[in-house]
C-alpha positions as CSV (number, residue, x, y, z in Angstrom):
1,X,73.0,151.5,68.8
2,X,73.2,147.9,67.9
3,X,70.7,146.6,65.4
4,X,68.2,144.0,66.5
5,X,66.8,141.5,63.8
6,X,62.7,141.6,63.6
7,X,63.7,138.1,63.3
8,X,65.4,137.6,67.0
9,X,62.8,140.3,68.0
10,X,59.9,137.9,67.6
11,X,61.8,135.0,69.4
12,X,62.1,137.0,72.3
13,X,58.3,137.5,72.7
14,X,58.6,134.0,75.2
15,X,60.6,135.9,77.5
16,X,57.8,138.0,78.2
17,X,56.6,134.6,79.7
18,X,59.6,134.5,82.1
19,X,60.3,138.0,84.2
20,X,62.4,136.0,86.1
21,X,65.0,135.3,83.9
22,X,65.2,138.5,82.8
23,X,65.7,140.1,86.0
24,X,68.4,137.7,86.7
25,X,70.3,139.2,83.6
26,X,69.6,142.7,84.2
27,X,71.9,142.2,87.7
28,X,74.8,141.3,85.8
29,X,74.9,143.3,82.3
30,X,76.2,146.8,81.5
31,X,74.1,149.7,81.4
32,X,74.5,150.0,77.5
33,X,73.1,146.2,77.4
34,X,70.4,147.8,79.5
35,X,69.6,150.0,76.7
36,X,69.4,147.4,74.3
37,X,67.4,145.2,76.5
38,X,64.5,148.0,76.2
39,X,65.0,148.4,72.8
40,X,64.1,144.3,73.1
41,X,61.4,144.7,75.3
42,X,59.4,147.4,73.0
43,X,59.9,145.3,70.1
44,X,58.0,142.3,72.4
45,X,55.6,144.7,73.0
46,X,54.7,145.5,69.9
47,X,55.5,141.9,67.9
48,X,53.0,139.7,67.0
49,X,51.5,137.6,69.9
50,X,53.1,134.0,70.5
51,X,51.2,130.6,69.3
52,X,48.4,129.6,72.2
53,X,49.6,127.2,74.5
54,X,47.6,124.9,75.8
55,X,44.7,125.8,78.5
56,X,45.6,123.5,81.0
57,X,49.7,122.5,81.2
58,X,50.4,118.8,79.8
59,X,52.8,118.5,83.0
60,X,52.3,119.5,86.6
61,X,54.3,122.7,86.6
62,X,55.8,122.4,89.9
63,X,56.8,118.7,89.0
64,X,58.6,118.9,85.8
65,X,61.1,121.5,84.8
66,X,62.5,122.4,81.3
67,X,66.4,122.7,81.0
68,X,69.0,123.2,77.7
69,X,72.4,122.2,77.6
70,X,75.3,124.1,76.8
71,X,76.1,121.6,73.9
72,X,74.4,124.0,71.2
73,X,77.0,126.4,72.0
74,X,80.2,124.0,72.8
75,X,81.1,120.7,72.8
76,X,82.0,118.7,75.6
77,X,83.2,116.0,73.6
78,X,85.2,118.3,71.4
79,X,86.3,121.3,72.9
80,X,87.0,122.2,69.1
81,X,83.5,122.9,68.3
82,X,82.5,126.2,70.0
83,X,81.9,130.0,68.5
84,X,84.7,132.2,67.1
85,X,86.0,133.8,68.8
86,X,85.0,130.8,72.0
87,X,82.0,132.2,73.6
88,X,82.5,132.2,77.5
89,X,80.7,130.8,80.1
90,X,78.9,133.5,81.6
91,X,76.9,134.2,77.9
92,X,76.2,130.6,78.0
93,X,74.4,130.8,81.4
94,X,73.1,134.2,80.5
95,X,71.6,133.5,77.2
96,X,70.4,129.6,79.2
97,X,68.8,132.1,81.4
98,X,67.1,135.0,79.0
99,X,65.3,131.9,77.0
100,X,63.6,130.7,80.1
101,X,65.2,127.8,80.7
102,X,65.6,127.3,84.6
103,X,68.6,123.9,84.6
104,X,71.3,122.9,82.2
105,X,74.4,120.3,82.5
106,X,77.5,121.1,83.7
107,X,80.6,121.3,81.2
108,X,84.0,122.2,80.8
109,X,84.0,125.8,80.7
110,X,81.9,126.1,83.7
111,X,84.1,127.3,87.4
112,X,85.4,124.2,88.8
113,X,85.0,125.5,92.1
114,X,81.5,124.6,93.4
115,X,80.8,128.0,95.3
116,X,82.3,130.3,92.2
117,X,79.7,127.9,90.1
118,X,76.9,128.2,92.5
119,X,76.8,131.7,92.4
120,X,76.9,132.1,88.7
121,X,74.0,129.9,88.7
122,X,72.1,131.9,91.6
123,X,72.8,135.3,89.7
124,X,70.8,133.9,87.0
125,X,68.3,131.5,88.8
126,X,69.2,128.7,87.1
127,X,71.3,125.3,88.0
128,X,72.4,122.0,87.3
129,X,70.0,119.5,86.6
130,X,72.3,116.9,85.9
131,X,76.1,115.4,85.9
132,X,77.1,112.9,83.0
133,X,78.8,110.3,84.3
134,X,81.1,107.3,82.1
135,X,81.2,103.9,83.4
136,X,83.8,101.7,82.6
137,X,82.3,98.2,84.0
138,X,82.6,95.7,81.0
139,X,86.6,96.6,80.6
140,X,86.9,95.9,84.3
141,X,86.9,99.1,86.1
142,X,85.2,99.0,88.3
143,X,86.6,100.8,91.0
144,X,87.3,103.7,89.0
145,X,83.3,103.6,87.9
146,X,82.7,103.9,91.4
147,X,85.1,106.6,92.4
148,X,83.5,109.0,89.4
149,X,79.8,108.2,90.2
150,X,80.4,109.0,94.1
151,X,82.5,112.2,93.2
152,X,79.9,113.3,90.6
153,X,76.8,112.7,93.1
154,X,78.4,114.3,95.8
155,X,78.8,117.3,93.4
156,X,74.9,117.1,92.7
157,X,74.3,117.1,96.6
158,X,76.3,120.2,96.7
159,X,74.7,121.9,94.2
160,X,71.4,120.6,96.2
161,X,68.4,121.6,93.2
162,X,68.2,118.1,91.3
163,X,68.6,114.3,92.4
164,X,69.0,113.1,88.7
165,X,72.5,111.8,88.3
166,X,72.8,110.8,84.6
167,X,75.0,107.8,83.7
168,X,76.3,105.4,80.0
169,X,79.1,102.8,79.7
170,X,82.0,103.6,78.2
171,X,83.9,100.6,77.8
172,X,84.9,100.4,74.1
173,X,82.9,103.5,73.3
174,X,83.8,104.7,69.9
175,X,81.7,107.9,69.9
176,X,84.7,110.6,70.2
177,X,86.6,108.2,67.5
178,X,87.2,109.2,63.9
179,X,85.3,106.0,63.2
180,X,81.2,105.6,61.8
181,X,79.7,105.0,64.8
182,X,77.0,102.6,63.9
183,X,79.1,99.6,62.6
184,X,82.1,100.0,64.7
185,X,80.5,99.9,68.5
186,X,80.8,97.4,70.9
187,X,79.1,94.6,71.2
188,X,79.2,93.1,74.9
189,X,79.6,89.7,76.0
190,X,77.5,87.5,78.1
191,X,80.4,88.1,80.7
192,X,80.5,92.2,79.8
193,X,76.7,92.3,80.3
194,X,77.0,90.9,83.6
195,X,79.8,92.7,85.0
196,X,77.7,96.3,83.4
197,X,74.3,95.5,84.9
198,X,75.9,94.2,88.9
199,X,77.9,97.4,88.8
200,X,74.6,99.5,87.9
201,X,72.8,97.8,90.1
202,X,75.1,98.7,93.2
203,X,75.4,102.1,92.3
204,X,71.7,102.3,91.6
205,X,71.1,101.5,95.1
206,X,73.9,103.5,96.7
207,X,72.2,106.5,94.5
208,X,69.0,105.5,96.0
209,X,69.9,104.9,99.6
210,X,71.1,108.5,99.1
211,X,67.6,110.0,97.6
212,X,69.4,110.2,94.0
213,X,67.8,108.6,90.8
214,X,70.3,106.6,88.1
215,X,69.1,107.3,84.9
216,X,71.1,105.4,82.2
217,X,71.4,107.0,79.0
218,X,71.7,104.9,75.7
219,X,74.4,106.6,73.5
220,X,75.6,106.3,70.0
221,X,79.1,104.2,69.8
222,X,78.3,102.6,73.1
223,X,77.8,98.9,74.0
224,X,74.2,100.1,74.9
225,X,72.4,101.8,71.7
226,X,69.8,100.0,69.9
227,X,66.2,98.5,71.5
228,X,67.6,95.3,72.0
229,X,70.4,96.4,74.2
230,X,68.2,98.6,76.2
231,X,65.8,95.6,76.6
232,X,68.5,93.6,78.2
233,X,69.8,96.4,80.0
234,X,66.3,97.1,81.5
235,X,65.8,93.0,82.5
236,X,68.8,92.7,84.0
237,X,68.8,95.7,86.4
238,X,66.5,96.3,89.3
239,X,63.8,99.1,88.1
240,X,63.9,100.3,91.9
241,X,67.3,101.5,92.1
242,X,68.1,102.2,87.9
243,X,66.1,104.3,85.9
244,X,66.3,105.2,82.2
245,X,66.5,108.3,80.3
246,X,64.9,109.2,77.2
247,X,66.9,110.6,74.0
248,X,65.2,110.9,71.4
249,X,68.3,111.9,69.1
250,X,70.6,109.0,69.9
251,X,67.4,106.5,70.1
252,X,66.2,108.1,66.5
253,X,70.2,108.0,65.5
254,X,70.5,104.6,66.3
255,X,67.1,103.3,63.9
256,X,64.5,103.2,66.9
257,X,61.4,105.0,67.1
258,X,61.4,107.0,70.8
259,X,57.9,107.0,70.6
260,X,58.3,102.7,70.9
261,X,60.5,103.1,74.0
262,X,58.2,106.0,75.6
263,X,55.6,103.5,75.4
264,X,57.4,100.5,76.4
265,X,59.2,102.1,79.4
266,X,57.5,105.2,80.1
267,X,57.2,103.8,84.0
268,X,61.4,103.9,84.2
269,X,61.6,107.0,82.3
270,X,62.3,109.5,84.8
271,X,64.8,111.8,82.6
272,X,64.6,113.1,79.3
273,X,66.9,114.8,76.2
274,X,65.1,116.0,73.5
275,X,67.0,115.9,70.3
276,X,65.9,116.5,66.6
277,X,67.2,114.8,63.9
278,X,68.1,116.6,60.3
279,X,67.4,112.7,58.4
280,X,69.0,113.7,55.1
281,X,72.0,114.2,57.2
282,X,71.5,111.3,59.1
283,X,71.5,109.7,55.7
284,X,74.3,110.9,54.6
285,X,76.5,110.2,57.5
286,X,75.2,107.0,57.5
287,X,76.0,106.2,54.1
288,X,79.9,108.1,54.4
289,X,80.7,106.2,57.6
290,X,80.5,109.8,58.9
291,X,81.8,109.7,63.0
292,X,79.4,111.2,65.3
293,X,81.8,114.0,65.8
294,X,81.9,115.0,62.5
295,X,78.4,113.9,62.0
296,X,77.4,116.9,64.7
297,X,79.4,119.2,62.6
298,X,77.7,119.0,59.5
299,X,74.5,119.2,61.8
300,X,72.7,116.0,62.6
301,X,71.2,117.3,65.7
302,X,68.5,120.2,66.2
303,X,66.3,121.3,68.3
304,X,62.5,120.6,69.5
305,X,60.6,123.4,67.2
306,X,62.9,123.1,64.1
307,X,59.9,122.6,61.9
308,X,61.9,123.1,58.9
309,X,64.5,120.3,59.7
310,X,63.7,118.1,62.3
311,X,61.7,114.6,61.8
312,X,60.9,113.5,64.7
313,X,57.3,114.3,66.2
314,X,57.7,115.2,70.0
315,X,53.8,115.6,70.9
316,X,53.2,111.8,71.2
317,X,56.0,111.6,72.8
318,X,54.8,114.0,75.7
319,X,51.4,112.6,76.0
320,X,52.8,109.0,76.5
321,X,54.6,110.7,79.6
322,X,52.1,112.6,80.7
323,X,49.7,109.3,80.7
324,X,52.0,108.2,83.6
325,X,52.3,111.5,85.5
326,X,56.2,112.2,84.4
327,X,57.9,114.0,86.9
328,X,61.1,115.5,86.5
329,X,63.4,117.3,83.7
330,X,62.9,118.4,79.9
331,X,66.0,119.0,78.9
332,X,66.9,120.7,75.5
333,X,70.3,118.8,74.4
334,X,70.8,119.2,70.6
335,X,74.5,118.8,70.1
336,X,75.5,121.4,67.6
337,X,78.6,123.5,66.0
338,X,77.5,126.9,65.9
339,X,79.6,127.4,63.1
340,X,77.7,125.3,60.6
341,X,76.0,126.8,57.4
342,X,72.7,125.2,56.4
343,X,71.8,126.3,52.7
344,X,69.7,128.1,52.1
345,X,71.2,129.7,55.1
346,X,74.5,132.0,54.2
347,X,75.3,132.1,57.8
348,X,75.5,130.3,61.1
349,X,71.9,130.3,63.2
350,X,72.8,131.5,66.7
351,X,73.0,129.2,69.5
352,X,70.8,131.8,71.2
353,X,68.4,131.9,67.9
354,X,67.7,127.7,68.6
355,X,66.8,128.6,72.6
356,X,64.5,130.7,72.0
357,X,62.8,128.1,68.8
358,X,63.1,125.1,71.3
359,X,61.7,127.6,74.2
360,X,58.9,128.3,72.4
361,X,58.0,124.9,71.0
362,X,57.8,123.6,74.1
363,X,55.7,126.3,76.0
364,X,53.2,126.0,72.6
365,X,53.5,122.0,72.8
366,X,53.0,121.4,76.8
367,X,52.0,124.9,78.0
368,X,55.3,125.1,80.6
């Protein structure tokens, strides 16, 4: 029989929160992974009892969902970073699924046939909560722009569980280059700035006309990172038809507080990623002109719950959006190499390891 750590054995006392999820997995894994799932089970039963949430849920449960991306297992942006051997995508969904996470992103390993996708997701009662899609307005594509947003919404109609179609400029982006990120990303023109927030505005409204929500993500590398660009982007669009998502990694990356724009725009927000920062790593790559590839690798990123690592303080965060009735996703998107070693550590943390700490943060933190 395999061994279980009392380590993993404790994390999986949330699952005891989620029956769902669990029964999901049971209909798809072996009767030896059975086994071992009991063996997991008694050890819940008999662990110590998970930190108290919260009496009364910060968030309307049947308004605002928690998701986790499969970017803490592989990378979209670099296929390179992954397990080894690769992990597949069924343990990606499964393990989305046993944490008690109920949406996630697509990616690149997923089926690219929407019915062989569909039913993974059904076997595990889970789906998509989001697409990501690139823009490439202030280069002067804009046909292109529109062809990937219309493809990429009619892909969210098919999977029909979320209206949130997530989207970020990628003309000039530097963020997959070997290049620091920080000194080397566009800056747009008056001109550039125009074409961007017309062509969001249009698909803003197609999105809305269709009962989808824009949420435009400020990203690291991008012509759109730092307050002041998310200031002008916010002025110049139309808050009816474009929305604005939250990440607190990228907002923290780029030197702004999240808790500043939670309170600023907390009315627009209507998507969020919740990243943790490691800051002497943030330090570091700042100071080597790291790239925010390599940056990932040597683990900028973490998740919600990493007390240990992370700086930034999420709980203000959630009370400045539950002051405004947020409605919508929590998603869990800490970018990571699951092959990274973080002394003390002598070995890699398992993606499903960080789940189940971000999992249970957030149940403690908001009682979802």
């Amino acid at each position: 029989m395999t061994q279980i750590s009392e380590k993993l054995k404790q994390k999986l006392q949330i699952s005891a929160l989620f029956p769902n999820e669990l029964k999901s997995l049971l209909k798809q894994i072996s009767r030896f992974s059975i086994s071992l799932v009991l063996v997991i089970l008694l050890g819940i039963a008999i662990a110590t009892p998970a930190s108290a949430a919260p009496e009364t849920p910060m968030f309307n449960p049947e308004k605002v969902r928690l998701g986790i991306t499969p970017t803490g297992w592989s990378n979209s942006d670099d296929l390179t970073i992954d397990t080894n051997p690769p992990i597949s995508y069924q343990q990606i969904l499964s393990e989305i699924a046993l944490s008690g996470f109920k949406g996630t992103q697509n990616a690149p390993k997923f089926p690219k046939d929407i019915d062989d996708l569909k039913a993974e997701l059904e076997l595990r009662e889970i789906t998509i909560s989001e697409p990501w899609v690139g823009t490439y307005f202030t280069i002067g594509d804009a046909e292109d722009s529109k062809k990937i947003f219309k493809d990429q919404m009619e892909f969210m109609k098919e999977i029909g569980d979320s209206n949130i179609i997530v989207v970020a400029e990628l003309g000039g982006a530097v963020h997959q280059q070997p290049v620091a990120p920080l000194p080397n990303r566009p800056k747009l023109t008056d001109e550039q700035w125009e074409q961007l927030t017309e062509g969001l505005n249009e698909l803003g409204k197609e999105a809305y006309d269709e009962g989808m929500v824009l949420c435009y993500h400020p990203h690291i590398g991008t012509g759109v990172e730092d307050l002041a660009d998310i200031d002008r982007l916010m002025e110049g669009t139309n808050p009816k038809y474009l929305k604005l998502l939250l990440d607190t990694g990228h907002l923290y990356y780029a030197g702004v507080d999240p808790l500043e724009v939670t309170k600023k725009y907390a009315d627009r927000i209507k998507h969020v990623h919740l990243k943790n920062i490691r800051k002497p790593i943030l330090q570091q790559s700042r100071e080597k002109g790291w790239s925010f590839l390599y940056s990932i690798r040597k683990g900028i990123f973490t998740v919600p719950g990493d007390d240990k690592d992370g700086i930034i303080d999420f709980e203000p965060i959630f009370k400045e959006l539950a002051k405004v009735n947020y409605e919508g996703w929590l998603i869990v998107e800490a970018e990571q190499d699951p092959n990274t070693i973080l002394p003390p550590a002598t070995k890699p943390v398992p993606p499903l390891e960080y789940a189940f700490m971000a999992r249970n943060y957030l149940h403690e933190v908001t009682g979802l």
